[in-house]
Kinemage of the C-alpha trace (Angstrom):
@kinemage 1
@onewidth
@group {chain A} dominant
@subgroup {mainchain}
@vectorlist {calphas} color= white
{ca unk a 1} P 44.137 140.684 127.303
{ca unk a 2} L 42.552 141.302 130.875
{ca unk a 3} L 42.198 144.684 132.545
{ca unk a 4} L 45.025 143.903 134.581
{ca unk a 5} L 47.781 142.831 131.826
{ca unk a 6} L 46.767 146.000 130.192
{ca unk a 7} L 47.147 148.006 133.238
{ca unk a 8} L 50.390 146.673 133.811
{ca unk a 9} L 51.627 147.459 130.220
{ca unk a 10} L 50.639 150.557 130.983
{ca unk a 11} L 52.577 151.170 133.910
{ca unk a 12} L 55.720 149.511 132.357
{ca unk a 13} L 55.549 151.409 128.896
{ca unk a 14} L 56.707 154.160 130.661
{ca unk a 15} L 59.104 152.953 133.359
{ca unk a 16} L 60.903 151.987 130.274
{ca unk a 17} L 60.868 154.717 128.572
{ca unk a 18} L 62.305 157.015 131.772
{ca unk a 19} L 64.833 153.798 132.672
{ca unk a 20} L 66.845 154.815 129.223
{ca unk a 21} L 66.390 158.629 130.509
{ca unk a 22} L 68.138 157.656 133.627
{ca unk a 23} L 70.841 156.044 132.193
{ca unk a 24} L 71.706 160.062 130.338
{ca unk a 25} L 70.229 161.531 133.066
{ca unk a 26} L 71.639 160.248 136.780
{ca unk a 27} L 69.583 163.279 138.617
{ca unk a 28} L 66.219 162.387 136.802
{ca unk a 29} L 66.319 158.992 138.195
{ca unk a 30} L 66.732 159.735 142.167
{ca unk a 31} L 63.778 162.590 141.598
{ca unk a 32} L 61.591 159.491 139.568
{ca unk a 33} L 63.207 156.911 142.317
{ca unk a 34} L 61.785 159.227 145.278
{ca unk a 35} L 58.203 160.073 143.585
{ca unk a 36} L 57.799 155.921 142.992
{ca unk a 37} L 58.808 155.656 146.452
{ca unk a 38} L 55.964 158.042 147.814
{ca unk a 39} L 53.577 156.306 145.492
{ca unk a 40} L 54.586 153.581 146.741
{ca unk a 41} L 53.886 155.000 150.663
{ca unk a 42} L 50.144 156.149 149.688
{ca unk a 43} L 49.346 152.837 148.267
{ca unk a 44} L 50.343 150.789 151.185
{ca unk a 45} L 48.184 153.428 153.806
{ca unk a 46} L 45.434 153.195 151.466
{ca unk a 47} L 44.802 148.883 151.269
């Protein structure tokens, strides 16, 4: 496996995980859905 496979495991292992918390949990998933977003906003100012 290559550093970035495992990386991306990583990051999927627990988008999975919170995905079947959102389904119980509708207000979990906009407060997850705006932090990815910001995340998302720092890593396109920083490349």
């Amino acid at each position: 496996m290559t550093l970035v496979s495992v990386f991306s495991h990583l990051l999927t292992v627990p988008i999975r995980k919170s995905y079947a918390s959102m389904l119980y949990m509708p207000e979990v998933s906009l407060i997850m859905s705006f932090y990815m977003f910001v995340f998302l906003k720092c890593i396109n100012r920083m490349f």
